[in-house]
VOVEXMAR-242150 format. One record per residue (C-alpha): x, y, z; residue in one letter; residue number from 1. Coordinates in steps of 0.2 Angstrom, whole numbers. Each point is the difference from the previous one (the first is absolute). Layout:
N
[[X, Y, Z], 'a', NUM];
...
! end
This chain:
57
[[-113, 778, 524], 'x', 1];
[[11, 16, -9], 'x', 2];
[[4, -2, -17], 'x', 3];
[[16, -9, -1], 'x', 4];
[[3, 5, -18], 'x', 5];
[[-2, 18, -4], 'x', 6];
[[10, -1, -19], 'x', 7];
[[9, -8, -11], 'x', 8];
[[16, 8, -9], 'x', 9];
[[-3, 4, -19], 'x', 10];
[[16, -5, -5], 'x', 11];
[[1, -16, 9], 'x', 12];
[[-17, -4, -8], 'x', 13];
[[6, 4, -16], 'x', 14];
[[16, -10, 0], 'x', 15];
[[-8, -15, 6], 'x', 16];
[[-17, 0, -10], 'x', 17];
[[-10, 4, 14], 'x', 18];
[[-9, 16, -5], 'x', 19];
[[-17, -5, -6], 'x', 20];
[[-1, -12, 16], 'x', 21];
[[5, 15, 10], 'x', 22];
[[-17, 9, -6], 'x', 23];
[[-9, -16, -2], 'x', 24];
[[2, -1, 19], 'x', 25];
[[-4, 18, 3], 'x', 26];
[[17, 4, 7], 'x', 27];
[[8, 18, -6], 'x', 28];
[[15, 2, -8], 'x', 29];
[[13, 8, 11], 'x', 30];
[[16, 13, -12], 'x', 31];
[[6, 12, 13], 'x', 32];
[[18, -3, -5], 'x', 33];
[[4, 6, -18], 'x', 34];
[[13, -16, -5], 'x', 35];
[[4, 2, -18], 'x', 36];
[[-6, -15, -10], 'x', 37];
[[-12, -4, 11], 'x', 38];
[[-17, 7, 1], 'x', 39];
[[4, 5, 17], 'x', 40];
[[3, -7, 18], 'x', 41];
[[-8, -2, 17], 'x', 42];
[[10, 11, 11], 'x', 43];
[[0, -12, 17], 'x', 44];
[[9, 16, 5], 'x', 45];
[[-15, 11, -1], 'x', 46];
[[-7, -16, 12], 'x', 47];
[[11, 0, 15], 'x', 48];
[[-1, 19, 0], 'x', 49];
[[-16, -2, 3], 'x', 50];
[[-1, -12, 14], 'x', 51];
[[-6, -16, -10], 'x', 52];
[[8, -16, 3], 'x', 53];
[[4, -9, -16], 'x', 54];
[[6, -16, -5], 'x', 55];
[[11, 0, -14], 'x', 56];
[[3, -18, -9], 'x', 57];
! end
């Protein structure tokens, strides 16, 4: 089976207290997209560029 989840976004994490969990689970922190405030975002962007097919919720 491919890997269904290749990151997590650090700023999402952050804002709802999910950070440690992310590294507890062994998941990376994704901050390609430089958001003030934030400690950065997953770029789904970058994503789609690259051929993935992503599920946004």
């Amino acid at each position: 089976m491919p890997q269904a989840v290749k990151a997590g976004s650090c700023g999402c994490a952050a804002a709802f207290g999910a950070t440690e969990s992310l590294k507890a689970c062994g998941i990376p922190e994704a901050k390609s997209n430089a958001v003030a405030g934030t400690p950065g975002l997953l770029s789904v962007r970058d994503y789609l560029a690259n051929g993935w097919n992503t599920l946004v919720f």
